[in-house]
Structures are given as structure tokens and as C-alpha cells.
C-alpha positions as CSV (number, residue, x, y, z in Angstrom):
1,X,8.2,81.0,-28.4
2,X,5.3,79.3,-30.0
3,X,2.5,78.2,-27.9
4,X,2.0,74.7,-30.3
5,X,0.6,72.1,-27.9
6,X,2.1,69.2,-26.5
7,X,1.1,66.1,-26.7
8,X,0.7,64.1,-23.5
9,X,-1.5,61.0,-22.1
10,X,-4.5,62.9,-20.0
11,X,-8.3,62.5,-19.3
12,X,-8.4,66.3,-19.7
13,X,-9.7,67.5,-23.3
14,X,-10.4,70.9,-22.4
15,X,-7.8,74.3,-23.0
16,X,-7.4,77.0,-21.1
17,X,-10.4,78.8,-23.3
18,X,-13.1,76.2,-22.9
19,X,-12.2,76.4,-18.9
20,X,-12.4,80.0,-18.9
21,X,-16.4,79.6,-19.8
22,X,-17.5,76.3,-18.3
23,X,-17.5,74.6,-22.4
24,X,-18.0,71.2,-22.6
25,X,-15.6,71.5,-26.1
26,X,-13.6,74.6,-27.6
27,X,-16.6,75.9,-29.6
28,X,-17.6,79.1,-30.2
29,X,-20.8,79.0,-32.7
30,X,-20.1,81.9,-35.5
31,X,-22.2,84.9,-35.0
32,X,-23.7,84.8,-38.8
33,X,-25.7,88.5,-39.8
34,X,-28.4,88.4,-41.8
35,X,-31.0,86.2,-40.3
36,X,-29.3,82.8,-39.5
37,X,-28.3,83.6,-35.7
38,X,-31.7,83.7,-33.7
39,X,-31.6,83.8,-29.9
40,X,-32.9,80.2,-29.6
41,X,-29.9,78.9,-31.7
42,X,-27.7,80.9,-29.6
43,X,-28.8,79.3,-26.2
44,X,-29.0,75.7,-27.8
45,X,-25.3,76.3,-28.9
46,X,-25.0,77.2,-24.8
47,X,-27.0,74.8,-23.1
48,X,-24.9,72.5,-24.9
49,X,-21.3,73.2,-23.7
50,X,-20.7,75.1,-26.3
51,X,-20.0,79.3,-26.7
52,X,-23.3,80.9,-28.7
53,X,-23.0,84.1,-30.2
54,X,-25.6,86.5,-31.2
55,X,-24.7,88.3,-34.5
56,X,-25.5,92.1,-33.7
57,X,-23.8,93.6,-36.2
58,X,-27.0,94.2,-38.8
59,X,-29.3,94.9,-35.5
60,X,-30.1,98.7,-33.7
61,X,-29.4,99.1,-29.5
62,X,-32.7,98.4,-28.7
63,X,-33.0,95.1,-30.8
64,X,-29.8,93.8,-29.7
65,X,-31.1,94.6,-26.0
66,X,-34.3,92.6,-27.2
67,X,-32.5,89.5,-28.2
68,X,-29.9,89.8,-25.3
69,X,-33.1,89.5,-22.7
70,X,-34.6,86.3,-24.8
71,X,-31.0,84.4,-25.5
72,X,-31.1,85.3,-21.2
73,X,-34.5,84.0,-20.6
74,X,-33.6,80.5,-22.3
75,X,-29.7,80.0,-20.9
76,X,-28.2,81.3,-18.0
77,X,-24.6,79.7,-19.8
78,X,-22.1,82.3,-21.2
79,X,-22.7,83.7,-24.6
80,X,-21.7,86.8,-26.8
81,X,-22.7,89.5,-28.9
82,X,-20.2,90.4,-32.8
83,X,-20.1,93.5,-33.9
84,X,-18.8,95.0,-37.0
85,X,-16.5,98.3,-36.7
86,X,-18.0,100.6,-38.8
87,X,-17.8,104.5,-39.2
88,X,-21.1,106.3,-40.4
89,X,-21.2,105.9,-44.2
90,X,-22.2,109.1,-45.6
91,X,-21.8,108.6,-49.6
92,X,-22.0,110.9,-52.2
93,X,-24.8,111.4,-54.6
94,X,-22.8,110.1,-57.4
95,X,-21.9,106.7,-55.8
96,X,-25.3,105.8,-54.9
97,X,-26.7,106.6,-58.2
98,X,-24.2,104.4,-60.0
99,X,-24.6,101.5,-57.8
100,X,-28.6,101.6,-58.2
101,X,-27.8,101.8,-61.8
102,X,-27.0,98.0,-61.5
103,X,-29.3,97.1,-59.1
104,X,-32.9,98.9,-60.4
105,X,-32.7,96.4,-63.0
106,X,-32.4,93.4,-61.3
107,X,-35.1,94.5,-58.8
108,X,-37.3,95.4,-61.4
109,X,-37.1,92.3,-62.3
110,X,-38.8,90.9,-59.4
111,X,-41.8,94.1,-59.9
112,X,-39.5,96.3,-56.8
113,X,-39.3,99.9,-57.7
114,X,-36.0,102.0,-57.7
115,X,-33.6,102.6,-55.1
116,X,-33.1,105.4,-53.8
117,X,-30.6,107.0,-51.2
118,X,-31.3,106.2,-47.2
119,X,-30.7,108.8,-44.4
120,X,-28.7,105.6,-42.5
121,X,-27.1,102.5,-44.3
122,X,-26.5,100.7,-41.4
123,X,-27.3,101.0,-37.6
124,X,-24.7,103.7,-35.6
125,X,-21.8,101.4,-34.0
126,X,-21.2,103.8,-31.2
127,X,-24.8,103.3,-29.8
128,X,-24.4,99.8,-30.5
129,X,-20.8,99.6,-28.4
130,X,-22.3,101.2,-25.6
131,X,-25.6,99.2,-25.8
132,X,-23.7,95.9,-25.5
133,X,-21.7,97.7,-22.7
134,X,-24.8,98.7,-20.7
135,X,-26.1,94.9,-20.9
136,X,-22.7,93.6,-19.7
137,X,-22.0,90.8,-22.2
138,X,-20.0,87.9,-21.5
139,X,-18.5,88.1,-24.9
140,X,-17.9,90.5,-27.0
141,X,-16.3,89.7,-30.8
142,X,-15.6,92.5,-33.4
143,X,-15.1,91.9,-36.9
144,X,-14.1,94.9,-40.0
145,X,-12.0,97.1,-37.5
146,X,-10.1,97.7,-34.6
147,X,-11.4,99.1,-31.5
148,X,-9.8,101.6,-29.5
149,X,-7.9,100.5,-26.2
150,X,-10.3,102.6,-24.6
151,X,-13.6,100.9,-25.6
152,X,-11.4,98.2,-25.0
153,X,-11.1,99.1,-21.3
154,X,-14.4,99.6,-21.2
155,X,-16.0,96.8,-22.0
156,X,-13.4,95.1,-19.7
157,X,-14.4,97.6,-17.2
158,X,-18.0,95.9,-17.7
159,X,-17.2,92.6,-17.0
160,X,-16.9,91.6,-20.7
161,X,-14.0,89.5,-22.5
162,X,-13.2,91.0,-25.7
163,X,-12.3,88.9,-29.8
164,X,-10.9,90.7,-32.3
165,X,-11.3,89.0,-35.5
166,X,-7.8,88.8,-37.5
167,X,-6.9,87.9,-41.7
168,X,-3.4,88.0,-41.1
169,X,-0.7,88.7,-38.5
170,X,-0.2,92.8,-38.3
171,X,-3.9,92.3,-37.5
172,X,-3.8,89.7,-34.7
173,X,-1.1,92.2,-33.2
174,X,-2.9,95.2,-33.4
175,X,-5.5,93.5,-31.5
176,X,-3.2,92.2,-29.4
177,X,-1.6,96.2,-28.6
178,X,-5.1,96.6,-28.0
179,X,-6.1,94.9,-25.5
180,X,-7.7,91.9,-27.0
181,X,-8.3,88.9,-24.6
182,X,-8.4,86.6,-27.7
183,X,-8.2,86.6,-31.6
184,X,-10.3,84.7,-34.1
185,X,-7.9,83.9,-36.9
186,X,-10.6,84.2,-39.8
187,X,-9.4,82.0,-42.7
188,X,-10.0,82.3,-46.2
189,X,-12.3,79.0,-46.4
190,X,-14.6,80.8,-43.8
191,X,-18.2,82.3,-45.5
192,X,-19.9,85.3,-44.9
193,X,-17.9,88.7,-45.1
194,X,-14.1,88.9,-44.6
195,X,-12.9,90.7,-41.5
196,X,-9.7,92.2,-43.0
197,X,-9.2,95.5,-42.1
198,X,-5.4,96.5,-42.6
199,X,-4.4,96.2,-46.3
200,X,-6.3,95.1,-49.2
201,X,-8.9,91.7,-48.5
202,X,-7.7,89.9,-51.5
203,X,-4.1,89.9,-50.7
204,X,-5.2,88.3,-46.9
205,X,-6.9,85.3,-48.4
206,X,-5.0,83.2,-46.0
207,X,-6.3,79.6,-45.9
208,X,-6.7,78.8,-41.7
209,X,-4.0,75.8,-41.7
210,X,-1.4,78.6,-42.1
211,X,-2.9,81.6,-40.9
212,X,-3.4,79.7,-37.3
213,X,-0.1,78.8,-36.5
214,X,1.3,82.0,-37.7
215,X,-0.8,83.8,-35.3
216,X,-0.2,82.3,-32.4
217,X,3.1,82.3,-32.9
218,X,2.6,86.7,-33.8
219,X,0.7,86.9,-30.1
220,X,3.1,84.7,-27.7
221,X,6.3,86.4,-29.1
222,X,9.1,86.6,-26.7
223,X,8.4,89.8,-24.2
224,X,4.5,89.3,-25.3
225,X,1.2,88.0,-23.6
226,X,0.0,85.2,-25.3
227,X,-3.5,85.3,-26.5
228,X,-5.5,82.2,-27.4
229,X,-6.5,82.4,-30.9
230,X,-9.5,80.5,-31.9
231,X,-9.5,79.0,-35.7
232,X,-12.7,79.7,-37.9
233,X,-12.9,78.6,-41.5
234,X,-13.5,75.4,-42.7
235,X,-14.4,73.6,-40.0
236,X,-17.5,71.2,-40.5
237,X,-16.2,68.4,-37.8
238,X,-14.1,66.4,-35.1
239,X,-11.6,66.4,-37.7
240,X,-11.5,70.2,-38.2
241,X,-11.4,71.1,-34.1
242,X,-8.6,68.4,-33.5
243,X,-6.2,69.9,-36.4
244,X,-7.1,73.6,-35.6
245,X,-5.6,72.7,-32.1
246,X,-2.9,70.4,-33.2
247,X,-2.0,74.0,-34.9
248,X,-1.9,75.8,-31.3
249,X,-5.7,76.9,-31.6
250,X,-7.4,77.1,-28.2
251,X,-10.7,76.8,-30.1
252,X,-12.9,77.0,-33.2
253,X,-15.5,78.8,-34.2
254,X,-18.0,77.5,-36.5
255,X,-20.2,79.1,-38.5
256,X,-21.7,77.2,-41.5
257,X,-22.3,74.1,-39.7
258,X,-24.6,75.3,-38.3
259,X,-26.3,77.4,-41.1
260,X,-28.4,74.6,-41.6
261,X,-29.5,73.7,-38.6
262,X,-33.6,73.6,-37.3
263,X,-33.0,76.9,-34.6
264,X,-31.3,78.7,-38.2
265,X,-33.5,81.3,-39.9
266,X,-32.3,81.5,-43.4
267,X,-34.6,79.8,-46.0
268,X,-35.2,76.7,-46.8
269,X,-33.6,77.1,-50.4
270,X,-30.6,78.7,-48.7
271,X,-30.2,75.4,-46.2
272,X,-31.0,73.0,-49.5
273,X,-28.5,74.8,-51.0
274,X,-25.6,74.1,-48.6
275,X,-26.1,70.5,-48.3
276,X,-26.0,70.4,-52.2
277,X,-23.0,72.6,-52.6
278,X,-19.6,71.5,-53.9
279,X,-16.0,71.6,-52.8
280,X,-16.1,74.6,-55.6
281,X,-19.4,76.4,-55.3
282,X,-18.2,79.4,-53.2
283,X,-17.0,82.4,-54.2
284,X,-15.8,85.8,-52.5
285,X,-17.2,88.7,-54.0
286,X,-17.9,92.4,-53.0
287,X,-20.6,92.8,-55.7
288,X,-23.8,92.0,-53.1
289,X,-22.7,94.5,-50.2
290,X,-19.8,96.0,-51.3
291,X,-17.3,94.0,-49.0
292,X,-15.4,91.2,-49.7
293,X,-17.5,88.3,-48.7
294,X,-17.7,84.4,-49.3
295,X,-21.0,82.8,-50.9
296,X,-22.3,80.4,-52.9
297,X,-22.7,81.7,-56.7
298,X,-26.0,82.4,-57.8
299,X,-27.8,84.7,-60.5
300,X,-27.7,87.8,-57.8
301,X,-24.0,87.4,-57.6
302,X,-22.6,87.1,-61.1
303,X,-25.3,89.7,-62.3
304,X,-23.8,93.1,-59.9
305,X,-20.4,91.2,-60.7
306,X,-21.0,91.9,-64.3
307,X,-20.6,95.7,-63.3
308,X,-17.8,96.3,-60.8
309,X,-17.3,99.7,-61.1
310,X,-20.5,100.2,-60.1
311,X,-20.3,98.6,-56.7
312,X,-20.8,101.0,-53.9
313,X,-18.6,100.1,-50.2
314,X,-20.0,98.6,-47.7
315,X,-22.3,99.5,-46.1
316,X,-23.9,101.3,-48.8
317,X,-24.1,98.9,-51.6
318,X,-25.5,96.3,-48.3
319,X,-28.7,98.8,-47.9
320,X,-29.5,99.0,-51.5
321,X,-29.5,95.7,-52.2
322,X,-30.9,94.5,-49.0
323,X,-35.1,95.4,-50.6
324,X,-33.7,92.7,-53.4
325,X,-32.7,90.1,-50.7
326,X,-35.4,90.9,-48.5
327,X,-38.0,89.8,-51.4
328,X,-36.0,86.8,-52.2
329,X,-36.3,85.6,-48.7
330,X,-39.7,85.7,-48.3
331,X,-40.0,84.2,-51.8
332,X,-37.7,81.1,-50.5
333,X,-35.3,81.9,-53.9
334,X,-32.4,81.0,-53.2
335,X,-31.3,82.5,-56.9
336,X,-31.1,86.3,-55.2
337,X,-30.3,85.9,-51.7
338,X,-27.1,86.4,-50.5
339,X,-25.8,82.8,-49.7
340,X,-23.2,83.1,-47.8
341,X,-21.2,79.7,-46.9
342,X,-17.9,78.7,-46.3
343,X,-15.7,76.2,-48.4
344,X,-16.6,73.0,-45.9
345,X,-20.3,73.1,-46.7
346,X,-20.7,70.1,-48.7
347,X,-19.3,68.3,-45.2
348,X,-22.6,68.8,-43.7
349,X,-24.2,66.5,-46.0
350,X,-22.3,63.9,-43.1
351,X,-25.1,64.5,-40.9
352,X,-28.9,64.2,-41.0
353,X,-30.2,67.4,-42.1
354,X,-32.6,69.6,-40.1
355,X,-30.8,68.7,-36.9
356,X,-31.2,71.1,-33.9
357,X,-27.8,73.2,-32.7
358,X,-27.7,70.8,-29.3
359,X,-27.5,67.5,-31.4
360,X,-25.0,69.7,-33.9
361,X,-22.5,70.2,-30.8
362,X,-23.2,66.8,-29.2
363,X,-22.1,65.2,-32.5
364,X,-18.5,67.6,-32.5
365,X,-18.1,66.2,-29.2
366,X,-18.5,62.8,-29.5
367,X,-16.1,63.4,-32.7
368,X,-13.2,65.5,-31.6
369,X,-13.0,63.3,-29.0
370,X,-12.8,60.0,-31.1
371,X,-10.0,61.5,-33.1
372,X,-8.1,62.8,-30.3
373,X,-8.2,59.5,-28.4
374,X,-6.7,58.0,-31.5
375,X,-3.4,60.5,-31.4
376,X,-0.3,59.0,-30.0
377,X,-1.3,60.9,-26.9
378,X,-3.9,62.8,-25.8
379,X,-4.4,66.5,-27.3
380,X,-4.5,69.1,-24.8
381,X,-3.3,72.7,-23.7
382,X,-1.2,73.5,-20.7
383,X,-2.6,76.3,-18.9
């Protein structure tokens, strides 16, 4: 049976999700790796009724224990910590040679020296898991894989509530079978780096207006427990939370509208960059970090694009261009940083740029709530 909302007359805005945590709205800010998701845009997301979520995915136990204790020392409100399922990369000689053959000469462009292989690409997700365990998360979100039902159990064992991130319905089920307490139904609008993780990511480019409904009605099948799903992907505004629920969503999670905002760390060419986008700037690529992610198109991009078969996976081809990224960041050039954004970008040019996060979810507020007053009725959930 599908869990669509009704529509009825009632004061009460809130679904079962927001209730669960005390939100003011059904937002969860998108935990963005990288550099964008610092611990004082995490609490401000918080503080202000919404769900703030540290990105831990690019970040070793001890750091992600470091930026638990400060989002901890500046809300006492519920927040979480994304991971990425990842097993150890161990690549052979040949693969990282070929991919460097692309990249030497783009770094040596900006006076780097050559690449050369690393005895980790990217920190070890078991230490991470049980790290996150040990600091008894509110929230925990996973994005590239599926945990098993035992680390599901636990983290539940821990006190945390547990997202798996979906691109299509067999994954939303497997979570589901899991022991997932919610999905994030990832659409193909969203930016940053796709979470598919059962077939091939360009055949689950599902835009969210039909990936959304499709998974809610996948996890509150006849003989099933329903799971709230939460829509992420191209949502910039009132408008975006109102349909995502009209859809059966029991939330949203936003990630690039809030990119841009003053608690952010990406560069100020990066944030420039976003409020000067178009409808048609983005593009998903697997050139920068050898996974299929969605960015704006600059020189880095179309440059490793221009040699595919030299792309190394993720999280190799990640590490070996990260010294290139790394430069461009503290250069502020925007032309070899990997920007990634989703499709609604150009949306945030609606609002005043350099806004803090609190002012960001005040704004969705006061929006969703506008639009929703407008309906015929009221828009809510039945518990």
C-alpha cells in the first residue's frame, strides 16, 4: 500500500521524521565531503530546527571524534555523522601508473611534481564504523554500500538511528532487509558523488520526482515495515520540501543550498561559482575520483575526461588527484577544484548570498510553510 500523504485541514506541519528528532521542519542538511561540512555549519543547521550532518566519510577516527566533540560543544540538538562504504583499495601497479599518466600533466602545470602510489587511499571504514559507534551518534547515514545487519544492530545497539542512501528501488530494499531505520532516495539532480551501489551508476540516474514515490511505495509493501524515505536532489526551496512530501517523502535533505552558505568551507570561487551556474552547468563524471559524481564543468573535469581509460576507481583516482585539488583550493581557482553541485544551484541566486545556515533554514521554513498553507488542505503525515 503506498504511504502517499493525505491531505487534511491541521495546524500540524510536522511528519513522523521531524517528530522523531525534535525538527522544527523535515530537514536533514547533506553531509557534503571535501571541505564544505564544518562543525559550526553542522550545529547552526541544528540550533535551527533542522538535522545537521557532519560529512565523515573523507576524515580518520580520531578526526571524526575531533569534530563530533566541537559540533557537541556548540549544540546539544540531534545531529549525524555519513559515511561512505568502502573496502580497502589495494590497486595494482599498473592502474596507478596509467591514471598518473593523466594527471602528472595537469599537475605540472600548476609547478606539483608526480604522483606517485600511497600506502592508504582513503581512511579504513572499519575504524571509522566503530569510531562513530564508540561516540554514540544520533545519526548515522551511509552512502556507496550496504552495511551488514550486524553493524546494523550495532549501531542500533548504540543508541544510533541508521540512513542508507538509495539510487533506485532493489537498493532502498536491501536497506530495508537490512535494518535501515530510513532511506535517502538520492536523485539524479543531486551533486557530489552518486550513492549507487547495485548495478551500473549511469543506468540509476533516476530524477527524484520518480525515484521518491517509487521508493516509498518499494519499503511500505504489503507484509513490509514502512520506512520514511527522505528526498535529496534538487531541492533549493519551500517549493522543493512541499512536492518531495506531496510524493510521500517524510523529509529532504539538502545539500547545495547550503554550499554557499557563510559556516561553508569551500572557496570563494567555488560559492561564486554556484550562484552563477546554469540550469545546464553540471555534469556527472568519474574522471576527478574515479566515481560517478555530479559537478560543475571546469578545465579539471574535461581535461582527465579527455582520457577515460585512464581513470583509476574510486578511491584511488580521489587520492591522486586530491594534491591537484588541494593547490587549487588554496589558490581560490575554481578552474581545478572539484565543484561539486547539484542541478538546483542556480535557485540560490533567490537569496542574499553569504547567508549563515540558521537564516538558510529559517527561510525553508517560513517557505514550505507559505506553500503548504496555500494547498487545498494542509500537507501532513499521519503517524
Amino acid at each position: 500500500m503506498s504511504s502517499t500523504p493525505a491531505l487534511r485541514t491541521s495546524p500540524d506541519f510536522s511528519t513522523p521524521f521531524s517528530r522523531r528528532f525534535g525538527l522544527r521542519l523535515p530537514l536533514v542538511q547533506g553531509p557534503m565531503a571535501g571541505g564544505p561540512t564544518t562543525p559550526a555549519l553542522v550545529a547552526a543547521v541544528s540550533n535551527a530546527g533542522g538535522l545537521g550532518f557532519l560529512a565523515g566519510a573523507a576524515l580518520a577516527p580520531e578526526k571524526i571524534a575531533s569534530e563530533v566533540a566541537a559540533i557537541r560543544a556548540l549544540t546539544d540538538k540531534p545531529f549525524g555523522v555519513n559515511l561512505f562504504v568502502l573496502d580497502p583499495a589495494n590497486p595494482d601497479e599498473a592502474t596507478v601508473r596509467r591514471a598518473l599518466e593523466a594527471i602528472d600533466p595537469v599537475a605540472a602545470q600548476h609547478g606539483l611534481p608526480p604522483g606517485e602510489a600511497l600506502a592508504r587511499y582513503a581512511p579504513d571504514f572499519r575504524a571509522q564504523l566503530d569510531a562513530v559507534i564508540e561516540l554514540r551518534v544520533p545519526v548515522v547515514s551511509f552512502t556507496f554500500g550496504l552495511l551488514a545487519k550486524a553493524d546494523v544492530a550495532r549501531l542500533h545497539a548504540a543508541g544510533s538511528y541508521v540512513m542508507g542512501t538509495a539510487t533506485h528501488v532493489a537498493e532502498a530494499i536491501a536497506w530495508r532487509d537490512a535494518g535501515a531505520d530510513a532511506i535517502v532516495a538520492q536523485g539524479a539532480e543531486a551533486g557530489g558523488h552518486r550513492g549507487t551501489f547495485i548495478g551500473e551508476a549511469p543506468h540509476a540516474l533516476i530524477g527524484t520526482m520518480a525515484l521518491v514515490p517509487q521508493l516509498v511505495d518499494a519499503v511500505d509493501a504489503p507484509g513490509a515495515v514502512g520506512l520514511p524515505v527522505l528526498a535529496a536532489g534538487g531541492i533549493m526551496d519551500g517549493r522543493g520540501i512541499v512536492a518531495a512530501l506531496a510524493l510521500g517523502a517524510q523529509g529532504v535533505q539538502m545539500g547545495t543550498a547550503f554550499l554557499g552558505s557563510a559556516e561553508s568551507a569551500i572557496p570563494a570561487d567555488w560559492k561564486a561559482r554556484l550562484r552563477a551556474s546554469t540550469d545546464t552547468a553540471t555534469s556527472v563524471t568519474r574522471a576527478i575520483t574515479g566515481r560517478h559524481a555530479r559537478g560543475i564543468r571546469n578545465p579539471l573535469m574535461q581535461q582527465l575526461e579527455a582520457r577515460p581509460e585512464t581513470v583509476a576507481p574510486y578511491p584511488v583516482q580521489n587520492a591522486l588527484t586530491q594534491p591537484l585539488r588541494q593547490r587549487a583550493a588554496r589558490e581560490n581557482d575554481g578552474d581545478y577544484l572539484s565543484l561539486w553541485s547539484g542541478q538546483g544551484a542556480p535557485l540560490s541566486r533567490t537569496r542574499e548570498a553569504g547567508l549563515g545556515a540558521a537564516q538558510i533554514v529559517a527561510a525553508l521554513d517560513a517557505e514550505w510553510r507559505a506553500v503548504s498553507g496555500k494547498l487545498p488542505g494542509k500537507l501532513s503525515h499521519d503517524a
